[in-house]
C-alpha positions in Angstrom: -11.3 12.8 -26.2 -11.3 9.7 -28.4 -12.3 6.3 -28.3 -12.0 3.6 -30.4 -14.3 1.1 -29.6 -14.2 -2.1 -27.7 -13.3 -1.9 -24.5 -12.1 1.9 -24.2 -15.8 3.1 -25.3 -17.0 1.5 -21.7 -14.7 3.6 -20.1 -15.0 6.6 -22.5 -18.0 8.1 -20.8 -16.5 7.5 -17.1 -13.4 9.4 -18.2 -14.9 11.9 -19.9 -16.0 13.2 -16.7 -13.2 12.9 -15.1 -11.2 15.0 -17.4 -13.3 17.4 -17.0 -12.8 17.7 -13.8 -9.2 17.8 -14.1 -9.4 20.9 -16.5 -7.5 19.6 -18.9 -6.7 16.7 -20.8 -5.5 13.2 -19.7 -1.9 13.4 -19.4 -1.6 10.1 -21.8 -3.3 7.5 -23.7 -4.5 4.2 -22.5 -4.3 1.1 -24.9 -6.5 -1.7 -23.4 -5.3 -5.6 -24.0 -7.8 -5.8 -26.8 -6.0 -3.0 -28.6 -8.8 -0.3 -28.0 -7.6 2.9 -27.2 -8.9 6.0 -25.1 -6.9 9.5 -25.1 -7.0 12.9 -25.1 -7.9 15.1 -28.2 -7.5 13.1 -31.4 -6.1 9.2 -32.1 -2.2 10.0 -32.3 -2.1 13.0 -30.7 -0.5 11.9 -27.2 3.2 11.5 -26.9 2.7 8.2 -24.5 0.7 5.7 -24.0 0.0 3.4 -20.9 -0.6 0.2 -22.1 -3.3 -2.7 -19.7 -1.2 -6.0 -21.4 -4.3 -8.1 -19.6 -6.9 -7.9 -17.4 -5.0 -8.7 -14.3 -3.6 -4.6 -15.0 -7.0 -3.4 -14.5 -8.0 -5.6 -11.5 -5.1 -4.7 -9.8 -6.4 -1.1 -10.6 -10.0 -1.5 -9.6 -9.7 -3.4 -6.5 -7.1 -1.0 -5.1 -8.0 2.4 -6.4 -5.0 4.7 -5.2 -1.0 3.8 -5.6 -0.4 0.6 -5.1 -2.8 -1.0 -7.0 -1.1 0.9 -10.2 2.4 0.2 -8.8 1.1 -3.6 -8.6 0.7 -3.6 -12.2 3.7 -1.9 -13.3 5.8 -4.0 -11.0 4.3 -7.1 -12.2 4.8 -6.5 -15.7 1.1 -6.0 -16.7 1.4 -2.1 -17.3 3.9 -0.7 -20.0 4.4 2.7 -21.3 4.6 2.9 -24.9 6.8 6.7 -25.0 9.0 8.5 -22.7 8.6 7.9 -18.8 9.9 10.9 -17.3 7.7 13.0 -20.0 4.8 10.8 -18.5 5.5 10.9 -15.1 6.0 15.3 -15.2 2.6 15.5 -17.0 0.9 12.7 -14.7 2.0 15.3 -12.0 -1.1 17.6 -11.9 -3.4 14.7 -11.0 -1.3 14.2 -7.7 -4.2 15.3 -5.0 -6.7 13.7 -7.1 -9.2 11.2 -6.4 -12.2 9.8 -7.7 -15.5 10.4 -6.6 -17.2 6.9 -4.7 -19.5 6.7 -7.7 -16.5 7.1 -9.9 -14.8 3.7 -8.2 -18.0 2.4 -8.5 -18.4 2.8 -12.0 -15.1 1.4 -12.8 -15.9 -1.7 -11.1 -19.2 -2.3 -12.5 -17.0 -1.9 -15.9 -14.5 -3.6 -14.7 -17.0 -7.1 -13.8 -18.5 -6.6 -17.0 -15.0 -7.1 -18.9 -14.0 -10.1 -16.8 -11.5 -7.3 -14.6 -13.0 -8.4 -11.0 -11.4 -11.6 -9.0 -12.3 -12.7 -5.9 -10.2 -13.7 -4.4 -7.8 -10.5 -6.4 -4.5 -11.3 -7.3 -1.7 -11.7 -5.0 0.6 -8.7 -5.0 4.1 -9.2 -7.1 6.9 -11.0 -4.9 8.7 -7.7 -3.8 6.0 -5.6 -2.6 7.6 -4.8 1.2 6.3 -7.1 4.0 8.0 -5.8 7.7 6.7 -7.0 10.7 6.9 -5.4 14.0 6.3 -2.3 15.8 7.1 0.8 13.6 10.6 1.7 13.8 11.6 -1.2 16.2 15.1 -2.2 15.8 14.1 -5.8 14.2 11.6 -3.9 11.5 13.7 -1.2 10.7 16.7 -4.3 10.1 14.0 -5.6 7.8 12.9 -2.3 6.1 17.0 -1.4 5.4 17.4 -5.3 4.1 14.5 -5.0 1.6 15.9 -1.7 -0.3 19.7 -2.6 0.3 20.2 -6.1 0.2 19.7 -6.7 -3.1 23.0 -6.8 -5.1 26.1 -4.8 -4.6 26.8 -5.4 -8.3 23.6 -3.9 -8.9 24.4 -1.0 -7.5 27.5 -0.5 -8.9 26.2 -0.1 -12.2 23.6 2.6 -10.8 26.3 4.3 -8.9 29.4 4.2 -10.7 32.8 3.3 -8.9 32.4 6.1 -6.4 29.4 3.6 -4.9 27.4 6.9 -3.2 23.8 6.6 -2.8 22.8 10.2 -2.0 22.8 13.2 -3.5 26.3 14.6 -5.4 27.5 18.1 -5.6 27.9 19.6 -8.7 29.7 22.7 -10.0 28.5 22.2 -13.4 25.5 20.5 -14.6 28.1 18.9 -17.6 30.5 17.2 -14.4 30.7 13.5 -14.3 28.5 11.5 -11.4 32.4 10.7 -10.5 33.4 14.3 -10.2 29.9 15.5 -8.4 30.1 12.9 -5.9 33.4 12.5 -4.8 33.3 16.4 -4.7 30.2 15.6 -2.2 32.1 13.4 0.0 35.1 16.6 0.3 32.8 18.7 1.1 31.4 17.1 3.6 34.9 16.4 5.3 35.5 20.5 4.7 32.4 20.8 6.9 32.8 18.6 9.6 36.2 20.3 9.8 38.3 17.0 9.8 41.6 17.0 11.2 43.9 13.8 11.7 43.1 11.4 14.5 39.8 12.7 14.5 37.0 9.9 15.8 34.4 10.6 13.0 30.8 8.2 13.5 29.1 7.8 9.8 25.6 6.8 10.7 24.3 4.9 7.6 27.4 4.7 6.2 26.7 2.8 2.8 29.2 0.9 1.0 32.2 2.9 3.3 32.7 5.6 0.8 32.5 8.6 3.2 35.2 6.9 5.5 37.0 5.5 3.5 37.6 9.3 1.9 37.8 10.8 5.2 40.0 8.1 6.2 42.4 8.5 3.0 42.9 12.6 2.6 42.3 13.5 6.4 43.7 11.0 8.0 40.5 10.3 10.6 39.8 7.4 12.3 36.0 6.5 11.4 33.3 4.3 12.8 30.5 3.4 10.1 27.1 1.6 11.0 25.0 0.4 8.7 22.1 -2.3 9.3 22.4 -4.2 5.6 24.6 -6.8 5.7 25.3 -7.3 1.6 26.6 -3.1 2.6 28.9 -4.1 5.4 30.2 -7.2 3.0 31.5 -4.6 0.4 32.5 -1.7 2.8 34.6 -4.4 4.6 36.6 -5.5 1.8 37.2 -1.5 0.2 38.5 -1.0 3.2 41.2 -3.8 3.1 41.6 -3.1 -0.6 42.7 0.9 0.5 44.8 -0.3 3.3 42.7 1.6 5.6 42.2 -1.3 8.8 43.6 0.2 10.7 41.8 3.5 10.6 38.3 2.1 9.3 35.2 0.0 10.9 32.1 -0.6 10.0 29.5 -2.5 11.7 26.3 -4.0 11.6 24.4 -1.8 13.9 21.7 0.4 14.6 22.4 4.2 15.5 20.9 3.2 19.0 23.2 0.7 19.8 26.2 2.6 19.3 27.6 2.8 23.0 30.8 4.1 22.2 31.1 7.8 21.9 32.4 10.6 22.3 33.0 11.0 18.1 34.6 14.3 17.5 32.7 14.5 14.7 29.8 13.0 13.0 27.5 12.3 9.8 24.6 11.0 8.8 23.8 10.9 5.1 20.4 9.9 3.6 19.3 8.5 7.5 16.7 10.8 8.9 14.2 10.2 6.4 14.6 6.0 7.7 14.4 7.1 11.3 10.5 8.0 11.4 8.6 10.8 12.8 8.0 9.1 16.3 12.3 8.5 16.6 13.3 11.9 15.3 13.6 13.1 18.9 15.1 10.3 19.8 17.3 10.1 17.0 19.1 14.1 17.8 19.4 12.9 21.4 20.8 9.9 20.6 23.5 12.0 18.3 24.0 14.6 20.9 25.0 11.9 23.5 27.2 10.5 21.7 29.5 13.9 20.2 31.9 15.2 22.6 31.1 19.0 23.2 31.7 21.1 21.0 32.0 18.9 18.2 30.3 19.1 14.7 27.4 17.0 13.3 26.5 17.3 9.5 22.9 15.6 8.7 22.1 15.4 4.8 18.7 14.0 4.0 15.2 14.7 1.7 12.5 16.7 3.0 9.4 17.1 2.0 7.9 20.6 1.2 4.7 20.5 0.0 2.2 18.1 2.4 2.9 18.0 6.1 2.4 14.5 6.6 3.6 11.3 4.6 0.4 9.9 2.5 0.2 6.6 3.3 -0.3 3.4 0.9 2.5 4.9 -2.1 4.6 3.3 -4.5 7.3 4.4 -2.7 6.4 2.9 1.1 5.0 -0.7 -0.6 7.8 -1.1 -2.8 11.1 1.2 -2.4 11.3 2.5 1.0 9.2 0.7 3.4 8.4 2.6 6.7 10.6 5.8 5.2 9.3 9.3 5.8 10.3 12.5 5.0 10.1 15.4 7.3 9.9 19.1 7.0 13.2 20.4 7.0 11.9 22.7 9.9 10.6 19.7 12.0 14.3 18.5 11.5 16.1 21.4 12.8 13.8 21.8 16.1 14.7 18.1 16.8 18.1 19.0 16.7 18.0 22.0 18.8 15.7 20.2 20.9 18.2 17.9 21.7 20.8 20.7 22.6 22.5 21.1 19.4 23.4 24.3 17.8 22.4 24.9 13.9 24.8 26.6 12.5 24.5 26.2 8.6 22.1 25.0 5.9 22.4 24.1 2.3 19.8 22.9 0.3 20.6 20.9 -3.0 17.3 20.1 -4.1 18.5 20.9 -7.7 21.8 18.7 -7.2 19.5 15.7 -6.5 17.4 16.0 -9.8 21.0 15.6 -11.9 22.3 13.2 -9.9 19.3 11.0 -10.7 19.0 11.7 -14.2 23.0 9.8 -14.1 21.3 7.0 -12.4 18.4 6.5 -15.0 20.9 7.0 -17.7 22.9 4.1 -16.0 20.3 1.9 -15.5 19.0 2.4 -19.0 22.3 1.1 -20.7 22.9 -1.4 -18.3 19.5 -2.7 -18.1 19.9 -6.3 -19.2 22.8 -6.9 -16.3 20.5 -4.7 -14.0 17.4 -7.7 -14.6 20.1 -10.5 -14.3 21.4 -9.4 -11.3 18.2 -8.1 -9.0 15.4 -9.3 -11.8 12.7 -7.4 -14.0 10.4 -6.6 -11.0 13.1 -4.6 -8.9 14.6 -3.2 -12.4 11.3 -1.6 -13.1 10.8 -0.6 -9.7 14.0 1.4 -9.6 13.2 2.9 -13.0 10.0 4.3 -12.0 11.3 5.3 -8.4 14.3 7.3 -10.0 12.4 8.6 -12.5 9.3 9.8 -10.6 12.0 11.0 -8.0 13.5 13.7 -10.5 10.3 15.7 -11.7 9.8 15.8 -7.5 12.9 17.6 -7.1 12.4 19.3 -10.1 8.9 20.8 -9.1 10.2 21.7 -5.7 7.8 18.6 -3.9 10.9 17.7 -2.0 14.2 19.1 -1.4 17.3 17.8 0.0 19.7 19.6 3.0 22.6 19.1 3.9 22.9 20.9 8.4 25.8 21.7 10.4 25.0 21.4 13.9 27.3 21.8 17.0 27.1 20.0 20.6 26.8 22.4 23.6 29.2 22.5 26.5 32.6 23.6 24.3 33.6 26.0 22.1 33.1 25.0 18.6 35.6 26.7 16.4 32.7 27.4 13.6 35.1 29.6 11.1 33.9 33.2 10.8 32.2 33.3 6.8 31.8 30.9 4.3 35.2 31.5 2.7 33.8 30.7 -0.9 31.4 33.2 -0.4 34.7 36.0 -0.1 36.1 37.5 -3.1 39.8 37.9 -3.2 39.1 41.0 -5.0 36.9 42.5 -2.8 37.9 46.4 -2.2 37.8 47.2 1.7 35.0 49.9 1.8 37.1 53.8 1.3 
């Protein structure tokens, strides 16, 4: 390790020990705002570096020592990266699970006093750090949770998302498709495994922008319900669905999954919802659906799970600043809620490898639309995104989370299930002699 003077031969000896307790080098270099460096092995060997602009970087560091006091920093502007960030982010990966001993923090701080780091009172936290009031997963704080990741810009997301305007995972059949292709592809196969037929009532829980519907709607001639709690979402889905000529066949409304009152739906989705609902409503949530299919009817529930730690960490970048209140369950916790609630499982798909592509089309979008991305949502939410998406590919990468897309039935009527996944059949296939 390597220091070169100044402020970085404070810390040298601090991180010294911790690398060595990582077994193995720091997974970048750190440039402090008096242009002092600390890295591993020699001066220019590291591919990035993390660059403290000021010492507003390193209070927000040292007076929350987990998360969100590096997410403060990044958001506000006061931590760069000099290099590539999904490189960064893939080797930062090994330190998730680690934490620093109390006389660690300790240390820091006592450095961090001595450098004129330490302000009491600290600094406030950047403007769009979540704040949702309420009991957990109460139908006014989940309206304000939903509000603070969606309501931003529909422009904005449209140069994310491409024209399609799908905010989940796509389905590819080649890793070279278009985000185009791979999710309108999605959104077919979906209607293939709800088994839409026309004048179908099909309920889209967290329905988007409309897309789903308005597809269903268009090449299976359905007539769909879709709910949605962001408002800026029900704006645009409204006026695609005038713009397709689909009135008469589409809705969608401002309302929670537990206010719907108007069932039976033949059929019904719910894409990228279950990891907003929250442990405590997941019961409540596959109930809710049961009640309101008729029997024998389908249900198709696509949503992230986690894999790897049973229970959602608290105080993340993700919960302060992306997805306030969201948690991801174990795919297996999903399914016993479902059955638990009377449904049937019938299939499974994971996609976990799907999501990683997807995103890499977003970051690519956001990238060369960065400059309209800041005008329209600013440079706080721009770098929020970036590091969220970013981050969000080596996890589906390593296999932290997955994504998966369930076919469930509702008891009391037969369900029509066909007999074999007919891509799985060759035409070719010889009958056994």
């Amino acid at each position: 390790m390597y220091a070169t003077g100044g402020i970085a031969d404070r810390f040298h000896p601090l991180v010294s020990n911790v690398e060595k307790r990582l077994s193995g080098p720091l997974p970048a270099a750190v440039r402090f705002w008096d242009g002092s460096e600390l890295g591993p092995g020699e001066r220019g060997s590291a591919s990035d570096t993390i660059v403290l602009k000021n010492r507003r970087a390193l209070t927000y560091a040292v007076m929350r020592p987990d998360q969100v006091g590096i997410a403060r920093g990044w958001v506000a502007g006061d931590i760069e990266l000099e290099g590539d960030l999904e490189r960064a982010m893939m080797a930062g990966s090994r330190l998730y699970g680690f934490d620093f001993t109390r006389r660690e923090k300790l240390e820091a701080a006592r450095i961090a006093l001595a450098v004129g780091a330490i302000k009491i009172p600290p600094p406030k936290a950047p403007e769009t750090e979540a704040r949702v009031s309420g009991g957990l997963h109460s139908l006014r704080r989940d309206r304000q949770a939903i509000s603070h990741h969606y309501d931003v810009s529909n422009d904005f997301y449209r140069l994310i998302l491409g024209p399609t305007m799908v905010y989940s995972c796509a389905y590819f059949a080649d890793a070279d498709d278009s985000i185009e292709v791979a999710q309108t592809r999605k959104l077919d196969v979906i209607c293939q495994k709800l088994d839409l037929q026309p004048g179908d009532r099909l309920l889209d829980i967290g329905c988007g922008w409309g897309s789903l519907i308005i597809h269903a709607a268009t090449h299976y001639g359905v007539r769909a319900v879709g709910v949605t709690l962001s408002e800026e979402q029900t704006k645009l889905a409204r006026e695609r669905i005038t713009e397709a000529g689909l009135s008469d066949l589409c809705e969608v409304r401002i309302q929670d999954y537990r206010e719907v009152n108007d069932g039976p739906y033949d059929k019904i989705s719910s894409i990228g919802m279950y990891e907003h609902v929250g442990s405590s409503q997941l019961d409540n949530y596959m109930a809710t659906i049961t009640a309101l299919g008729r029997p024998g009817g389908r249900v198709l529930n696509h949503g992230i799970c986690r894999m790897q730690d049973d229970q959602e960490q608290p105080n993340t970048f993700i919960t302060r600043y992306v997805f306030p209140d969201g948690e991801l369950h174990r795919v297996s916790k999903v399914v016993k809620a479902l059955e638990g609630a009377g449904q049937e499982m019938r299939d499974a798909e994971s996609l976990r490898e799907h999501y990683a592509l997807t995103l890499k089309h977003w970051v690519r979008n956001l990238e060369e639309h960065k400059d309209e991305a800041i005008e329209q949502i600013g440079e706080e939410r721009e770098r929020i995104w970036r590091l969220y998406m970013t981050a969000s590919i080596g996890a589906f990468e390593r296999g932290d989370i997955a994504i998966h897309q369930i076919i469930s039935v509702i008891p009391g009527a037969e369900h029509a299930m066909p007999l074999a996944r007919s891509s799985y059949i060759r035409a070719d296939t010889a009958a056994p002699s």
